[in-house]
C-alpha positions in Angstrom: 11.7 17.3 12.5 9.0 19.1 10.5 8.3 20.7 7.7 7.3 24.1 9.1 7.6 27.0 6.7 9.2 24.7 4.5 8.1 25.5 0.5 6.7 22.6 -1.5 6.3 22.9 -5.2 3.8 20.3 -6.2 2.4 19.3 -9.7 -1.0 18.0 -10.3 -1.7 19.4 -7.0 -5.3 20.4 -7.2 -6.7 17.0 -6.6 -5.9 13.5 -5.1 -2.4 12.0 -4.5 -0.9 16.1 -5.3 -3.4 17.4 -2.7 -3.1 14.7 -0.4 0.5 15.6 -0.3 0.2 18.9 0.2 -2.5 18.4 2.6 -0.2 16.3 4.7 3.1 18.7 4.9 0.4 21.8 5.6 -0.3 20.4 9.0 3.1 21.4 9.8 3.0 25.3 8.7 4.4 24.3 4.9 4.1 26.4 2.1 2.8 25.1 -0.8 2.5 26.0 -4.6 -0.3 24.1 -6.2 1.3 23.8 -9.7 -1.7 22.7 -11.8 -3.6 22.7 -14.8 -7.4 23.3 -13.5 -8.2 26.6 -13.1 -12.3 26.6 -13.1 -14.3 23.7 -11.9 -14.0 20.5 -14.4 -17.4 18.3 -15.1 -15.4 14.8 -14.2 -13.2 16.4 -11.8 -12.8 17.5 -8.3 -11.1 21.0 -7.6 -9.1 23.5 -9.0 -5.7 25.2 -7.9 -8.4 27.2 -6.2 -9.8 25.0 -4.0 -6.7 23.2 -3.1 -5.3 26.9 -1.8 -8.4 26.7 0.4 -7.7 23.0 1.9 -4.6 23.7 1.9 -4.7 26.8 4.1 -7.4 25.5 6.2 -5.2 22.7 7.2 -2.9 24.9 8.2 -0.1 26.1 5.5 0.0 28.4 3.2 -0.9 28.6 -0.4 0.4 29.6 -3.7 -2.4 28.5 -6.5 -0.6 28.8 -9.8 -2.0 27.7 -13.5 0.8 26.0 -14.8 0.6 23.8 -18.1 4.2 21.7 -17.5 4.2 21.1 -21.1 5.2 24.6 -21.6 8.6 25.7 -20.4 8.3 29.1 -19.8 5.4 28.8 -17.5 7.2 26.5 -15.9 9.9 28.4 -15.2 7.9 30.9 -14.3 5.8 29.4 -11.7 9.0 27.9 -9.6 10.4 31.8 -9.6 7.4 33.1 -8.4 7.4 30.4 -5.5 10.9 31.5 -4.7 9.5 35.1 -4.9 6.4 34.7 -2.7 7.7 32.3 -0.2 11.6 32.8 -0.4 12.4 29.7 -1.7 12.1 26.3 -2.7 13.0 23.1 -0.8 11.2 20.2 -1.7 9.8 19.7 -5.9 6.8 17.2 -6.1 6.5 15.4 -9.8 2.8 14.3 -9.6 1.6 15.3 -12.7 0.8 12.5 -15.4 -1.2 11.4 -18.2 -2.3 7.8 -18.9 -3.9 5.7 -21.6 -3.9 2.0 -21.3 -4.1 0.6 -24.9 -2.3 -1.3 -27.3 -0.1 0.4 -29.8 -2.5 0.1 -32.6 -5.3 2.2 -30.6 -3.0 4.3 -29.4 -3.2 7.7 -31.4 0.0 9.6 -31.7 -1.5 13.0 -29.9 -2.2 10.8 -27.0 1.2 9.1 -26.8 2.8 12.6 -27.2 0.5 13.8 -24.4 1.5 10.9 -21.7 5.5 11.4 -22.9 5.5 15.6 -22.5 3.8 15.7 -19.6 5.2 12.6 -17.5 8.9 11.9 -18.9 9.5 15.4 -20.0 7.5 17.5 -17.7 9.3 15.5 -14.6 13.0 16.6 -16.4 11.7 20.3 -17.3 10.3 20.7 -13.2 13.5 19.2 -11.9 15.7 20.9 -14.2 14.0 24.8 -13.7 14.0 23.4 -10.1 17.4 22.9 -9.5 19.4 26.2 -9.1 16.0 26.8 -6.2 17.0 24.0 -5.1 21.0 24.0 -4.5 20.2 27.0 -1.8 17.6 25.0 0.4 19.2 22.9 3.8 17.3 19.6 2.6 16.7 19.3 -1.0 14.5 16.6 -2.0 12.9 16.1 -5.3 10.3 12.9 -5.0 8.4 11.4 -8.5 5.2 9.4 -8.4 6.5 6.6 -10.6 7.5 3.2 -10.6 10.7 0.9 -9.7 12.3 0.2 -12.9 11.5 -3.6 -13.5 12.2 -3.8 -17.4 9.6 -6.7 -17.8 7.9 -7.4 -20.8 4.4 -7.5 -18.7 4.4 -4.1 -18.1 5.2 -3.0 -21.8 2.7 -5.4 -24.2 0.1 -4.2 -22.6 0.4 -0.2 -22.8 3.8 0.4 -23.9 3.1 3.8 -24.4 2.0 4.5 -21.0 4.8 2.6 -19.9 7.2 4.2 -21.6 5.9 7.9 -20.4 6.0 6.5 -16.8 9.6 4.7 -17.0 10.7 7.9 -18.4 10.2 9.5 -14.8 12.2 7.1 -13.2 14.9 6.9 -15.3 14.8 10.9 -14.8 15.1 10.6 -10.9 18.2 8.0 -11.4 19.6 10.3 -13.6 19.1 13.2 -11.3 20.0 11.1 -8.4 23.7 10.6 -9.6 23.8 13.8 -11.0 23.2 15.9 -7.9 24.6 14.1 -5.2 27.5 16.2 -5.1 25.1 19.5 -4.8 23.1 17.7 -1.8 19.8 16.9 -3.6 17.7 14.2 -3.3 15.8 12.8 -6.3 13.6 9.7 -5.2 11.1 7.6 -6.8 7.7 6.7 -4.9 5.1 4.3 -6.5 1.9 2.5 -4.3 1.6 -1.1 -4.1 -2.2 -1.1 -4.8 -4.0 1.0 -6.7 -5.0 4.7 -4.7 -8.4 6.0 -5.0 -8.2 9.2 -7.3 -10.1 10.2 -10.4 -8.1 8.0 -12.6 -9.3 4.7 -11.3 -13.1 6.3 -11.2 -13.0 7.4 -14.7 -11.1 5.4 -16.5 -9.5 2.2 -14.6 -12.7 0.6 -13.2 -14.9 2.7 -11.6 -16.7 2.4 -8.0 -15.7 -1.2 -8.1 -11.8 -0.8 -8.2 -12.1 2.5 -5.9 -14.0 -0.1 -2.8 -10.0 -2.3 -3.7 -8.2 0.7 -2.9 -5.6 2.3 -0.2 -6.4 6.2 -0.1 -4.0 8.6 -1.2 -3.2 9.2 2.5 -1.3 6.3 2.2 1.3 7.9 -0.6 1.1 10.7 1.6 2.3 9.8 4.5 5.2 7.9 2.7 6.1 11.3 1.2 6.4 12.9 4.2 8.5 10.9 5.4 10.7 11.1 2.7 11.0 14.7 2.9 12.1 14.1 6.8 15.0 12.2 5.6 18.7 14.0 5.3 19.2 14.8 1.5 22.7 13.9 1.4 22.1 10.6 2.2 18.8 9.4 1.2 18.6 9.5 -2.3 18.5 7.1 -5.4 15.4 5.1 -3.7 12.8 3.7 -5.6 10.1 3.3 -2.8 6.8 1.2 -2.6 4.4 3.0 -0.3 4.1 0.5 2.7 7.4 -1.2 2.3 8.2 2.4 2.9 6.3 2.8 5.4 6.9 -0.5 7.4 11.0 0.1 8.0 9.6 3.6 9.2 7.1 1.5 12.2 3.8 2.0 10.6 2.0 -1.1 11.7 -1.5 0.0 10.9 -2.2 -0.4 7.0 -5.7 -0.7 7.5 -6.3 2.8 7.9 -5.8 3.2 4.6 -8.2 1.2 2.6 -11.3 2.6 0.9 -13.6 -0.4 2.3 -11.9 -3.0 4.3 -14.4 -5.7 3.2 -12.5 -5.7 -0.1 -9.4 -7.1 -1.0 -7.1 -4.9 -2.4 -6.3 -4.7 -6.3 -2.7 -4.6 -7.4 -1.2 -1.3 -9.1 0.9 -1.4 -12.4 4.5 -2.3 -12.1 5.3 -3.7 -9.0 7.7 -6.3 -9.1 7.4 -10.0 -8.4 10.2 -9.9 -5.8 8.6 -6.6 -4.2 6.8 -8.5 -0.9 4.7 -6.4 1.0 5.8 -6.4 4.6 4.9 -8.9 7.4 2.1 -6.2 8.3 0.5 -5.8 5.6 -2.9 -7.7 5.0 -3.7 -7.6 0.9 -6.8 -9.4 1.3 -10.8 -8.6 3.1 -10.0 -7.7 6.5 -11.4 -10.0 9.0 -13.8 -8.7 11.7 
């Protein structure tokens, strides 16, 4: 199995877990559309759609950087026909794309909570929905979301409840889509990391160097994602994955690999559940020399 001239279309893909993703199915001879926001060089952030085509070509694919703002529906829908265009179709859609802001309702300004909702909840149904006719042609269609299991617990809601609403929103879009394509052979599946990932959002806004040492690189979601995309359509579909759970029924053994500093023990992410062990092989705490 492999995902050679395979086309991915991949949100938020000019940096971290997007890139890492794309990254990962270039090493097999993908095609990849780096669907994303950043067009020049950002003072707080790493790469452009630019630079990704250059990693991402380097590594062995091929690239398609487009500028694509998924709150607006016609570039949208024109950036998934131009894919279709340039490399002759689409077969896998990557939702990576998301906002966050973690504060309570009363510091929560209204622009911001529109932001998180139209770019996470409705910018994963706009992709998947322009996606899908793409999509009905390909052997293996999967669609895959960065976002969480669905545990309706009041712990994830009184602290951000509009971030958790925005991020919900995906899922409930991939169980939506999940029933509602079966019959056309599509896969829509959910994908969310046990500990946090070391990407621009946990430097800049969720804790800085310290948090980034207590975190699992975005290989990690990477690899998982791959995976996924291995998987027959018609009959993996409606999952909503944690990364090494994942990636421990598949035989990967060696977690390790995967932190940012193994001295460290690793910091939870948002909106795992209780009953959502991590496998046998999987050491949460310092790593023992």
């Amino acid at each position: 199995m492999s995902l050679k001239n395979k086309t991915l279309f991949i949100t938020g893909a000019s940096r971290g877990i997007g890139l890492a993703i794309a990254l990962r199915a270039a090493k097999d001879g993908a095609n990849i559309a780096v669907a994303a926001k950043t067009d020049q060089p950002h003072p707080k952030l790493q790469g452009t759609i630019h630079s990704a085509a250059k990693e991402i070509e380097a590594a062995g694919g091929r690239a398609l950087p487009l500028q694509v703002d998924i709150r607006d529906e016609a570039q949208v829908a024109n950036a998934l026909r131009k894919t279709a265009e340039v490399f002759g179709g689409i077969d896998i859609v990557v939702n990576n794309a998301s906002a966050i802001q973690l504060t309570k309702i009363l510091e929560t300004d209204m622009k911001r909570f529109d932001l998180m909702h139209q770019i996470n909840t409705r910018g994963t149904f706009m992709v998947s929905k322009y996606a899908i006719p793409y999509l009905e042609k390909s052997a293996n269609p999967h669609i895959l979301t960065l976002s969480p299991p669905l545990d309706m617990k009041e712990r994830w809601f009184a602290p951000h409840v509009a971030y958790t609403m925005a991020k919900f929103g995906m899922s409930e879009v991939m169980l939506g889509l999940a029933g509602e394509l079966r019959p056309k052979g599509i896969a829509a599946n959910a994908l969310w990391p046990r500990t946090t990932i070391a990407t621009a959002a946990i430097q800049n806004l969720l804790g800085g160097a310290a948090v980034m040492k207590m975190s699992r690189t975005p290989a990690i979601i990477a690899e998982a994602a791959y995976r996924v995309f291995l998987k027959p359509a018609k009959q993996f579909t409606g999952n909503f994955l944690i990364d090494d759970t994942f990636l421990a029924a598949e035989g990967v053994s060696d977690f390790d690999q995967y932190r940012v500093d193994p001295s460290q023990s690793l910091a939870p992410d948002f909106f795992v559940p209780e009953d959502a062990k991590p496998p046998a092989s999987v050491n949460l705490g310092p790593v023992r020399k």
